[in-house]
C-alpha positions in Angstrom: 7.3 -50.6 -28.1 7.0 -47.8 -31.0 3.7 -46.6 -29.4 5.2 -47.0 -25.8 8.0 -44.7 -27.0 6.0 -41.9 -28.7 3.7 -41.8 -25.8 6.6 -41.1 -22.9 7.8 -38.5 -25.5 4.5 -37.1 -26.1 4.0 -36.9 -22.0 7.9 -35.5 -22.4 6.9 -32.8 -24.5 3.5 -31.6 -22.5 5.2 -31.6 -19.7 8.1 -29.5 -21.3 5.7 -27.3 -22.4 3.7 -26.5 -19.4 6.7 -25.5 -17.1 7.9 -23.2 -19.6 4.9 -21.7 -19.7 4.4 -21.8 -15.7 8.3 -20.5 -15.6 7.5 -17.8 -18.1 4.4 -15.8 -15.7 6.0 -13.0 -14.2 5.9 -12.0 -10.7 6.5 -9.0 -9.1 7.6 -8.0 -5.4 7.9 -4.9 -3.8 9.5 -5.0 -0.7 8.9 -8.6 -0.2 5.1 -8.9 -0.9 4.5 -10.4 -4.2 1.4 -7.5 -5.9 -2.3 -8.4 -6.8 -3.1 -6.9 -10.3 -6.0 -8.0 -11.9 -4.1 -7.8 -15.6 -1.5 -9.7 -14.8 2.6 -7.9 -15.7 4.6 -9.3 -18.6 8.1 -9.5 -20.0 8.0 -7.8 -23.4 11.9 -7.8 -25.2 13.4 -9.0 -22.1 11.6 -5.6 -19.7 9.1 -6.2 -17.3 5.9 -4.1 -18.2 3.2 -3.8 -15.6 -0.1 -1.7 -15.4 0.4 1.9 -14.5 -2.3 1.4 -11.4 0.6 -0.7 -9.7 3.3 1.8 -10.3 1.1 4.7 -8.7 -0.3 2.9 -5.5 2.6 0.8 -4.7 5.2 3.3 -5.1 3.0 6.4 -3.7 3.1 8.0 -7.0 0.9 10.4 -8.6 -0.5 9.5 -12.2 -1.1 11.9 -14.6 -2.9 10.8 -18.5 -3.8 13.3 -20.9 -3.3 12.9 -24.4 -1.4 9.8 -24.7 1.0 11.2 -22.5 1.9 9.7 -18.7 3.1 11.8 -16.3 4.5 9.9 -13.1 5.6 12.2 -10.0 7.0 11.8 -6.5 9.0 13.8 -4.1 10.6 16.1 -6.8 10.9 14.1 -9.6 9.0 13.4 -12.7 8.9 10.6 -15.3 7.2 11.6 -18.7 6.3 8.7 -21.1 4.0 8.5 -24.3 2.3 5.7 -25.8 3.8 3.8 -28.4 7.4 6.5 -28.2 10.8 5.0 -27.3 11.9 8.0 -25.4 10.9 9.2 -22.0 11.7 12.2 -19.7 13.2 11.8 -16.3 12.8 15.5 -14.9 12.9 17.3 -18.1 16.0 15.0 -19.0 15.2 12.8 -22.4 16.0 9.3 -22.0 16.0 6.3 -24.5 13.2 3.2 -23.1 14.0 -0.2 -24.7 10.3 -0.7 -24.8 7.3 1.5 -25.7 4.5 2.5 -23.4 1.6 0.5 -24.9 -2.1 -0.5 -24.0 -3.7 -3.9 -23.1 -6.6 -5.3 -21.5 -8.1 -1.6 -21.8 -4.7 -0.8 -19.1 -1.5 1.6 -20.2 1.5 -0.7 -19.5 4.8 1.1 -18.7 8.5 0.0 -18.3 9.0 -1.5 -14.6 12.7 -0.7 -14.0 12.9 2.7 -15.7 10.1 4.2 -13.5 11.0 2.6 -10.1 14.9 3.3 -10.4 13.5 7.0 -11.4 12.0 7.0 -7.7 15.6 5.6 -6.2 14.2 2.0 -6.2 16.5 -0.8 -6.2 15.1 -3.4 -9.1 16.2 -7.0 -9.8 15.1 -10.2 -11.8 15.5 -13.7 -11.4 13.3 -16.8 -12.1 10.6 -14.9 -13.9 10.6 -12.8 -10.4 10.9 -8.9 -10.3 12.0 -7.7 -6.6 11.3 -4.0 -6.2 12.9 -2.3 -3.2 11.5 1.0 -1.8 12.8 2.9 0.9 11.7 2.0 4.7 10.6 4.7 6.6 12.9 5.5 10.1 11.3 6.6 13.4 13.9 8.2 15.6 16.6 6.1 13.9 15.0 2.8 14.0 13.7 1.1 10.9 9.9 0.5 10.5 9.6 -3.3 9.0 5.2 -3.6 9.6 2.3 -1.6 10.6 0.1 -3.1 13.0 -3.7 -2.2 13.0 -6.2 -3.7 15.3 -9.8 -2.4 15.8 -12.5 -3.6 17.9 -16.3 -4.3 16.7 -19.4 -5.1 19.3 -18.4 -8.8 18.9 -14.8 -9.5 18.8 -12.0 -7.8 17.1 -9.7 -7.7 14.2 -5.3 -7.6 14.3 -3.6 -7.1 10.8 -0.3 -5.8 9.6 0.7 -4.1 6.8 3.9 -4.0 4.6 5.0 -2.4 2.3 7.3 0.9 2.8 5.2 3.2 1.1 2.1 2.3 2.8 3.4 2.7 6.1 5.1 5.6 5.6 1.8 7.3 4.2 0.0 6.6 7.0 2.8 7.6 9.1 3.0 10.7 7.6 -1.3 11.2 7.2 -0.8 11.2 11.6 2.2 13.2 12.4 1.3 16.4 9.4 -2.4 16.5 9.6 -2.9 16.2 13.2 -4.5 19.6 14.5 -4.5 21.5 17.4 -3.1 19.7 20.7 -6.0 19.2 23.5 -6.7 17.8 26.8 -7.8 14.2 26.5 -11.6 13.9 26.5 -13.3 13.1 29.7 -14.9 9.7 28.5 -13.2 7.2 26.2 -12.6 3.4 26.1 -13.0 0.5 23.9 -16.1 0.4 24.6 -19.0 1.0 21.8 -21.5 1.6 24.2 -20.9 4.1 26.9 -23.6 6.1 27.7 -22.6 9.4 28.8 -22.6 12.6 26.8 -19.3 12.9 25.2 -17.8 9.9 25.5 -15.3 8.5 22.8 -14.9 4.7 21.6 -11.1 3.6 20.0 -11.6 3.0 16.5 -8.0 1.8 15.9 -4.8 1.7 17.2 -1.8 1.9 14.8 1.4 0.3 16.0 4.8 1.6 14.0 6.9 -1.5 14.5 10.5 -2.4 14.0 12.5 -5.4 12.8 11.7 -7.8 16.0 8.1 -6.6 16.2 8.3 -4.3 18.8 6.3 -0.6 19.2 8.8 2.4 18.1 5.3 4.2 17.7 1.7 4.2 18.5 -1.4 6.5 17.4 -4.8 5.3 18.7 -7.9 7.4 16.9 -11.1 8.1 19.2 -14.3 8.8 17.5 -17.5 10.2 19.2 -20.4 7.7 20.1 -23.8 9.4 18.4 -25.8 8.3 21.5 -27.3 11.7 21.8 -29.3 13.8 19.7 -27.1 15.6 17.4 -28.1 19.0 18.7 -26.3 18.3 22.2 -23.4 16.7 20.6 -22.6 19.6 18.7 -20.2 21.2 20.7 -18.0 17.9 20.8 -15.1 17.4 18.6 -16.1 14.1 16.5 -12.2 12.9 16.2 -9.5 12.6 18.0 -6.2 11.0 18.0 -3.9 10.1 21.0 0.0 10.1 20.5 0.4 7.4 22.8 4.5 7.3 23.0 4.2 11.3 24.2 1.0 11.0 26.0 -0.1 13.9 23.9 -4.0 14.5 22.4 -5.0 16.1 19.2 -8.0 16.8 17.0 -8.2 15.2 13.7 -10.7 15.6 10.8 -12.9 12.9 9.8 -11.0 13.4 6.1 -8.0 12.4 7.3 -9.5 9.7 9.9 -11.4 8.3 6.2 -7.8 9.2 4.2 -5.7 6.6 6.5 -9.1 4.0 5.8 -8.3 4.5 2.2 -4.2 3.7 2.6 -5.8 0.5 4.6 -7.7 -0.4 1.9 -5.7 -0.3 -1.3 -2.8 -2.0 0.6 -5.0 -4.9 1.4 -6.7 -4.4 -2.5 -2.9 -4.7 -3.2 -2.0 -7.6 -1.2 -0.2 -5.8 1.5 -2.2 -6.8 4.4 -2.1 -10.0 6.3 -4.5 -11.1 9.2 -3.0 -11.7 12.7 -5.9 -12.7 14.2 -9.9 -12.3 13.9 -12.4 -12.8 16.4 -15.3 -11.3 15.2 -18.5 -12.9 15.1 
């Protein structure tokens, strides 16, 4: 009986102990999506701590390190921290953290709550789980829950969104102020990779803004030129170009910005932002 007993307390006990420790991993969320770090966050006196990399791609921040010093930056304002110092700066403004910056896993770890509530975030914790709200971006008054990419390949195609407020409203933005001059839509263009004809322009994407029931508040669709000819006789052909499909209206775009919105596409997904509608490409 006395071994029966100490061996239900013993399983009792592991048990105990491994859903403390499960309970214990912190998670965080912004905007709903729970974010991919490869050095996981941690609670350190009761504050969520978390990489800097997560603060300045997931909350469209710009990270600045020089001397232990952190210098985190968006739309005006400005949060100063330093490693191992209990007081920070919040636009020139000294405030007091209740935990120091420090360094771990060869990655600066700052204070969650004081740096997204700097940026007007609304922060909250239960159950080991940090929900981070950002602002959603608004197209003509209506609220933008998802971005929805699809592209086509020679075989099949590919539909994704992507949430995430800051995301979307960076590529948002990357459209409507780098756009260039407004133009007359080229004579050849389709879907299609392999039109023949000098000058003609395959759809590389088309980027769908899209409100709370799913539907389109706002569409881009970029064009890119098909290098079927010598390059010498497509020079006078603008490589890019990018269709404002709710106005009908055509402009040029560079291939930096066309690569730009590639990058946003990419570190959401790296991020875990990104989910697959539907793949077909073989």
């Amino acid at each position: 009986m006395k071994k029966a007993f100490f061996g239900v307390l013993l399983a009792a006990l592991l048990f105990t102990t491994s859903s403390t420790a499960y309970a214990a991993e912190l998670q965080i969320k912004i905007d709903g999506v729970a974010i991919v770090s490869d050095v996981k966050p941690e609670m350190k006196n009761k504050r969520a701590m978390v990489p800097l990399r997560v603060i300045g791609e997931n909350l469209g921040a710009s990270v600045e390190w020089s001397n232990s010093t952190v210098i985190v930056a968006k739309d005006g304002m400005k949060a100063t921290l330093s490693l191992d110092s209990s007081t920070a700066e919040k636009n020139g403004e000294k405030m007091p953290l209740d935990v120091k910056p420090y360094i771990k896993d060869s990655r600066i770890f700052v204070p969650l709550r004081f740096i997204a509530e700097t940026f007007g975030c609304k922060v909250n914790y239960s159950n080991s789980i940090v929900t981070v709200d950002t602002e959603p971006l608004f197209i003509d008054g209506v609220q933008v829950k998802s971005l929805q990419q699809e592209f086509h390949m020679t075989m099949g195609g590919v539909v994704q969104q992507i949430k995430g407020n800051v995301y979307i409203e960076n590529i948002y933005n990357t459209f409507v102020k780098n756009k260039g001059e407004k133009v007359e839509a080229p004579a050849n263009y389709s879907w299609n990779l392999t039109i023949d004809v000098l000058g003609s322009y395959y759809k590389d994407a088309q980027y769908d803004f899209l409100d709370q029931k799913g539907k389109s508040v706002s569409r881009f669709d970029v064009y890119s030129l098909i290098p079927t000819f010598p390059a010498e006789q497509l020079s006078g052909f603008p490589k890019v170009y990018i269709h404002d499909v709710f106005k009908d209206e055509w402009y040029l775009i560079s291939e930096t910005t066309k690569q730009s919105m590639n990058r946003l596409i990419d570190t959401a997904t790296m991020n875990g932002f990104r989910t697959i509608i539907s793949d077909t490409v073989v």
